[in-house]
LUMSEZA-299002 format. One record per residue: residue in one letter; chain; x, y, z of N, C-alpha, C in turn; residue number from 1. Coordinates in nm, 2 decimals. Layout:
N
+------+-------+--------+--------+--------+--------+--------+--------+--------+--------+--------+-----+
| rest | kette |   n_c1 |   n_c2 |   n_c3 |  ca_c1 |  ca_c2 |  ca_c3 |   c_c1 |   c_c2 |   c_c3 |  nr |
+------+-------+--------+--------+--------+--------+--------+--------+--------+--------+--------+-----+
|    A |     A |      X |      Y |      Z |      X |      Y |      Z |      X |      Y |      Z | NUM |
...
+------+-------+--------+--------+--------+--------+--------+--------+--------+--------+--------+-----+
This chain:
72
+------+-------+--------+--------+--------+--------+--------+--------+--------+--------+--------+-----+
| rest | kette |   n_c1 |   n_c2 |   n_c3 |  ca_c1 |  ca_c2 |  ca_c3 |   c_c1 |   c_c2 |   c_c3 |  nr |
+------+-------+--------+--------+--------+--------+--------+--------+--------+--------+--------+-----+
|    X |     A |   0.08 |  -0.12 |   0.00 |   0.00 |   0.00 |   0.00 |   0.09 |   0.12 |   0.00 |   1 |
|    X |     A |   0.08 |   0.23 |  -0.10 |   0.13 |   0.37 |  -0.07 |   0.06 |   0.42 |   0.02 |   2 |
|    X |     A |   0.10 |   0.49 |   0.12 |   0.08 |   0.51 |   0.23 |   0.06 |   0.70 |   0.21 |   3 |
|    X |     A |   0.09 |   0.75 |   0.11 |   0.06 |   0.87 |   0.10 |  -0.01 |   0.89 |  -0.01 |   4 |
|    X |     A |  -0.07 |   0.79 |  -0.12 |  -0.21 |   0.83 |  -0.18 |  -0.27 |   0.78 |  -0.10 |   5 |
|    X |     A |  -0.28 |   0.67 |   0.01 |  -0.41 |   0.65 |   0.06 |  -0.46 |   0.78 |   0.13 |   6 |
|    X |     A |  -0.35 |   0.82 |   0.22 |  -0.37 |   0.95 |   0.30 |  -0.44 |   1.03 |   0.20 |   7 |
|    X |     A |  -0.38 |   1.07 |   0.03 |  -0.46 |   1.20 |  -0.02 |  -0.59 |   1.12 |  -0.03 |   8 |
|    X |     A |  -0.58 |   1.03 |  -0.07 |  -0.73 |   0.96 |  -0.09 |  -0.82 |   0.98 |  -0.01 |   9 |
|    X |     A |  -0.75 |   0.98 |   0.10 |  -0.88 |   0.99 |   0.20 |  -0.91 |   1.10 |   0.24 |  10 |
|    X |     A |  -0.86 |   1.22 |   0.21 |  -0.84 |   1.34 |   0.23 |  -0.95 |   1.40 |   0.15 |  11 |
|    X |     A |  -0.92 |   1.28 |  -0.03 |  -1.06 |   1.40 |  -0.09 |  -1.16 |   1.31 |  -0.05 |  12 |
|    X |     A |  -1.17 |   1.19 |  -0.03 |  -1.32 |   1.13 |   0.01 |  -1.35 |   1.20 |   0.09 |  13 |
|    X |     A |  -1.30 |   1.27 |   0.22 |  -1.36 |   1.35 |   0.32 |  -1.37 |   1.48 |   0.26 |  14 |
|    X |     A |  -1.32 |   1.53 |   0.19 |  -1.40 |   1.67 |   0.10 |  -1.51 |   1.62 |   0.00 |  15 |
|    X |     A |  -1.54 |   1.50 |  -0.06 |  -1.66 |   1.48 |  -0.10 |  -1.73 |   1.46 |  -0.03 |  16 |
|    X |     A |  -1.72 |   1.36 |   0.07 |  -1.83 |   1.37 |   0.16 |  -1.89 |   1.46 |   0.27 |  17 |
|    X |     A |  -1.78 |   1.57 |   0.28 |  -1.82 |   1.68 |   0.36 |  -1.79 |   1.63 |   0.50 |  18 |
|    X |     A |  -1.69 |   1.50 |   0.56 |  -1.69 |   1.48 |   0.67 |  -1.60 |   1.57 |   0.74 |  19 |
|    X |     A |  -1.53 |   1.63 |   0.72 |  -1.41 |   1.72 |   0.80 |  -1.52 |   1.82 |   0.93 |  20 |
|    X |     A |  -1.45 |   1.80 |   1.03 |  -1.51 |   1.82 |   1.18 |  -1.40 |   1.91 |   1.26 |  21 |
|    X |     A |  -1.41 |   2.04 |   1.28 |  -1.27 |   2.10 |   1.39 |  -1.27 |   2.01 |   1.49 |  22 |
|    X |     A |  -1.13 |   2.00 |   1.51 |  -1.10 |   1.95 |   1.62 |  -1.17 |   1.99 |   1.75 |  23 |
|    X |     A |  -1.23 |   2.11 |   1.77 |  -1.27 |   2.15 |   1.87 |  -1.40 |   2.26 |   1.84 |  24 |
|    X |     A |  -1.46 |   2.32 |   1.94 |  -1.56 |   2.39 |   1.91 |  -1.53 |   2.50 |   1.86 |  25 |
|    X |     A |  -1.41 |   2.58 |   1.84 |  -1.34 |   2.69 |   1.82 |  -1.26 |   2.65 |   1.68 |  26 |
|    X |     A |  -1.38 |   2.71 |   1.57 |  -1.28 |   2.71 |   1.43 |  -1.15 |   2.79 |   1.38 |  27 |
|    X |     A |  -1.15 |   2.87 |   1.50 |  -0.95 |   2.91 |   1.52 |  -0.86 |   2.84 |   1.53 |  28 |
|    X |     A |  -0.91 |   2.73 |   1.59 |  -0.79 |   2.62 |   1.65 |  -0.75 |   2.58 |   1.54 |  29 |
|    X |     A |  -0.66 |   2.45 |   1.58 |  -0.56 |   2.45 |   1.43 |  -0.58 |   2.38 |   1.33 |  30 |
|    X |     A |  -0.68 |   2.27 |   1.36 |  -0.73 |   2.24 |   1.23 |  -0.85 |   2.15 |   1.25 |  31 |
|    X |     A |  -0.87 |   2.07 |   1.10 |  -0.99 |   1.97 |   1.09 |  -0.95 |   1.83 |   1.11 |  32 |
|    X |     A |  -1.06 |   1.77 |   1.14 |  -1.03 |   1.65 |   1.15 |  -1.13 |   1.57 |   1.05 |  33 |
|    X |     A |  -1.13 |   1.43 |   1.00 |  -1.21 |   1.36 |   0.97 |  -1.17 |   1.17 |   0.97 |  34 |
|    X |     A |  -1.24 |   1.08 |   0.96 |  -1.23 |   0.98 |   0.98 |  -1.32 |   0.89 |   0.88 |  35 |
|    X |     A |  -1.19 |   0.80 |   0.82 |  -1.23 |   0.77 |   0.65 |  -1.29 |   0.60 |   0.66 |  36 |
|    X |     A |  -1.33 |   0.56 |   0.65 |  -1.33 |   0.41 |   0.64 |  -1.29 |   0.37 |   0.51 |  37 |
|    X |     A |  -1.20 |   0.23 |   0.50 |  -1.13 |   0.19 |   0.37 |  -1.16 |   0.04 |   0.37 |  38 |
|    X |     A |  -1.28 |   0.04 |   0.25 |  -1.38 |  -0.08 |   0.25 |  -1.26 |  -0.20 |   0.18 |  39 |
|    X |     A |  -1.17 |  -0.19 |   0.11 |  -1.07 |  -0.26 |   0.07 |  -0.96 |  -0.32 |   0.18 |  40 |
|    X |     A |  -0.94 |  -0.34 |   0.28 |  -0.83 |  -0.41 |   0.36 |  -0.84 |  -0.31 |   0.50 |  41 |
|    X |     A |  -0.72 |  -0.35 |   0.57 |  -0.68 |  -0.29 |   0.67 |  -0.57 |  -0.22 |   0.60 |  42 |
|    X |     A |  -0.54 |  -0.07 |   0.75 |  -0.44 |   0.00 |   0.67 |  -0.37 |   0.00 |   0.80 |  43 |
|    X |     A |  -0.36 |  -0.03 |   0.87 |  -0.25 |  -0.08 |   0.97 |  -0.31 |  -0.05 |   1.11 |  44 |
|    X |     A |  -0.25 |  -0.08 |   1.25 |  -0.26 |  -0.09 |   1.35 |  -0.29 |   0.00 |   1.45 |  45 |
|    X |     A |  -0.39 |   0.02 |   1.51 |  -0.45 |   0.11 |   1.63 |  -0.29 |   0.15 |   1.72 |  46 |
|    X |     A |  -0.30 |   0.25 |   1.84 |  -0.19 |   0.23 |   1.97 |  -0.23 |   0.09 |   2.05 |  47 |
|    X |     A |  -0.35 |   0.06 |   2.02 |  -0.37 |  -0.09 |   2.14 |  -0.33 |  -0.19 |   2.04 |  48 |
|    X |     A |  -0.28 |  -0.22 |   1.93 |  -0.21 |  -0.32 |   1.90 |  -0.35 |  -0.41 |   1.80 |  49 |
|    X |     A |  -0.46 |  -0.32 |   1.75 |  -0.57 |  -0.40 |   1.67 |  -0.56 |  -0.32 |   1.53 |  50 |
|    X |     A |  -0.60 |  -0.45 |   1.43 |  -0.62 |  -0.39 |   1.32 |  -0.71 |  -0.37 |   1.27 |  51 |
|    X |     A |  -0.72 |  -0.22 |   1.20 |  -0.79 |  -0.13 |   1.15 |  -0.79 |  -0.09 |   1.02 |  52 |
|    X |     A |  -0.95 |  -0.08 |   0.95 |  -0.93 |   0.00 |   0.81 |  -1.04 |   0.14 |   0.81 |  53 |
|    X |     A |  -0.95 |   0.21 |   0.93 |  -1.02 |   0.35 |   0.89 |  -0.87 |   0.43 |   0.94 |  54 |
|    X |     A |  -0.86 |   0.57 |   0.83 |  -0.81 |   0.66 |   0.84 |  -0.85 |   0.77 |   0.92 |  55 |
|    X |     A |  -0.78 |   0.82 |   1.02 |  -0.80 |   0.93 |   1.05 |  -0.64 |   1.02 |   0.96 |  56 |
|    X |     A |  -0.76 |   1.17 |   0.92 |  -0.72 |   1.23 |   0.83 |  -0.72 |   1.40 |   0.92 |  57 |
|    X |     A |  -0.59 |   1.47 |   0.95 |  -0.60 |   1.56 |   1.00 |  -0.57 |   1.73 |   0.87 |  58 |
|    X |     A |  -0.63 |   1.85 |   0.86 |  -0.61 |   1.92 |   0.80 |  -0.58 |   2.05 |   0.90 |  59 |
|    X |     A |  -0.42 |   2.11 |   0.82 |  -0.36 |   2.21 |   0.95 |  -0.48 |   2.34 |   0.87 |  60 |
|    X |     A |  -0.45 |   2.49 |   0.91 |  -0.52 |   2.61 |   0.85 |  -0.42 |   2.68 |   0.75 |  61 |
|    X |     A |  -0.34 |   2.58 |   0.70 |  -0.28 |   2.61 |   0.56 |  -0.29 |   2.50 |   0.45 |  62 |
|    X |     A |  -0.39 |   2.38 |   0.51 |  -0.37 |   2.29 |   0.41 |  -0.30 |   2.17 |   0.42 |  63 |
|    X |     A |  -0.20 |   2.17 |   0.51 |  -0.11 |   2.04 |   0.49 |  -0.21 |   1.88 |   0.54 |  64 |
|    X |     A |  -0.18 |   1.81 |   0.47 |  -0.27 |   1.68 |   0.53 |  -0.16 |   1.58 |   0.61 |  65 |
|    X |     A |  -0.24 |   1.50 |   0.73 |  -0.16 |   1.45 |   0.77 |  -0.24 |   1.33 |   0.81 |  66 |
|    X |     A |  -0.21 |   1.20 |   0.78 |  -0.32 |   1.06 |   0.81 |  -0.25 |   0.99 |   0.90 |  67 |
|    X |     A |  -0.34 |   0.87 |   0.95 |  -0.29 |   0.79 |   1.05 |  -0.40 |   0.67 |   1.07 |  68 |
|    X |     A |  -0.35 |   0.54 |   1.08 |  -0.45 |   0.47 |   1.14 |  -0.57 |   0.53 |   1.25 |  69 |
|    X |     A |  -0.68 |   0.48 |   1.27 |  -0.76 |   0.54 |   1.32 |  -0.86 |   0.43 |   1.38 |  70 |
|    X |     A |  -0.91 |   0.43 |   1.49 |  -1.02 |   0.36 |   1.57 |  -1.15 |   0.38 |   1.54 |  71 |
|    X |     A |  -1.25 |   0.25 |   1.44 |  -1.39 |   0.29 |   1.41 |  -1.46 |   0.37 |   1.48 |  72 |
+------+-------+--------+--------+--------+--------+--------+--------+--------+--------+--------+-----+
């Protein structure tokens, strides 16, 4: 798996689907979040050591994307 188109991948699925969520109640703060599910496989391992196929997909307020395994 490339591990950085899955990231953009999942970046525009969550701009089509309109899931991006601020991190917090304050759209100052530093960025968005969203959480992608990836109906094709697992994309690697939670911090508790389970495997997972959803992306969590982070956006700073200039843009930059940043993904990571993520807990359904």
């Amino acid at each position: 798996m490339d591990a950085e188109k899955a990231v953009l991948d999942a970046a525009a699925y969550a701009d089509k689907y309109s899931l991006w969520k601020p991190i917090s109640g304050n759209p100052a703060d530093f960025a968005d979040k969203a959480k992608v599910p990836v109906i094709n496989g697992n994309v690697g391992i939670t911090g508790k050591g389970e495997l997972t196929n959803y992306i969590n997909i982070y956006r700073t307020k200039t843009g930059f994307i940043h993904g990571c395994p993520g807990n359904p």
